[in-house]
N, C-alpha and C positions, 0 to 999 in steps of 0.2 A: 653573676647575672646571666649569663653563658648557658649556666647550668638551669635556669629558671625558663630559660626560652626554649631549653630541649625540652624540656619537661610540657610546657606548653604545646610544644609542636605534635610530640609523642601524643598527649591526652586528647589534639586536635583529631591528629590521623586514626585514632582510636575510634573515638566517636564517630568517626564520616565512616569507616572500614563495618563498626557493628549497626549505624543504619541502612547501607548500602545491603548488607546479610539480610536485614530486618527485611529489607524491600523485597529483595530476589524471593527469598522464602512466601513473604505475604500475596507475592504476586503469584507465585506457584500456585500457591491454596487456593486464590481465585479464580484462576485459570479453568482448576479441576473439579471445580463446586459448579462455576457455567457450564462447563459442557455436562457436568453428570447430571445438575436439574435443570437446565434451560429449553425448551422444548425449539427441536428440527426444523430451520425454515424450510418448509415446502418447497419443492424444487416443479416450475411450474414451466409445461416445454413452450417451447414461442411458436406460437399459429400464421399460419403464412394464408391469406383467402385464398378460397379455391379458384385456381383458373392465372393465380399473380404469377408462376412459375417461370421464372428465366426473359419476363417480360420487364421493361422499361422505356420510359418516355422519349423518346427519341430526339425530343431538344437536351433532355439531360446526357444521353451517348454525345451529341453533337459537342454539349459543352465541356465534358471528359476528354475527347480528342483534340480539341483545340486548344484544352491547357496544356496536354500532356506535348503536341507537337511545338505549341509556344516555350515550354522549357526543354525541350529538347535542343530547340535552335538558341536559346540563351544559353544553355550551359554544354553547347558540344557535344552533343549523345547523339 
């Protein structure tokens, strides 16, 4: 009986060991077929308006500083 359940065990880890192969391999193949035919997402730069540079709302600075000094005094810094 012993001998029936190695055998079992063997043919289990067999099969999980040559689907796992099956995978790695299948997934390779895919891999290399997207990138050889799948066409380049456009790489597209981010536009800033003209004139926005280094500018910001100055209720939003105001609210930046007073989270940033509120956890300073919560946590010690």
């Amino acid at each position: 009986m012993v001998e029936l359940g190695l055998e079992l065990v063997v043919f289990g880890m067999g099969t999980v060991l040559v689907f796992l192969t099956l995978l790695v391999f299948v997934t390779g193949l895919m891999s290399s077929l997207v990138l050889r035919f799948a066409p380049e997402a456009p790489i597209i730069p981010s536009r800033r308006p003209s004139g926005a540079e280094g500018t910001t709302d100055p209720t939003i600075l105001a609210a930046i500083s007073a989270a940033v000094k509120r956890y300073r005094q919560d946590h010690g810094k």
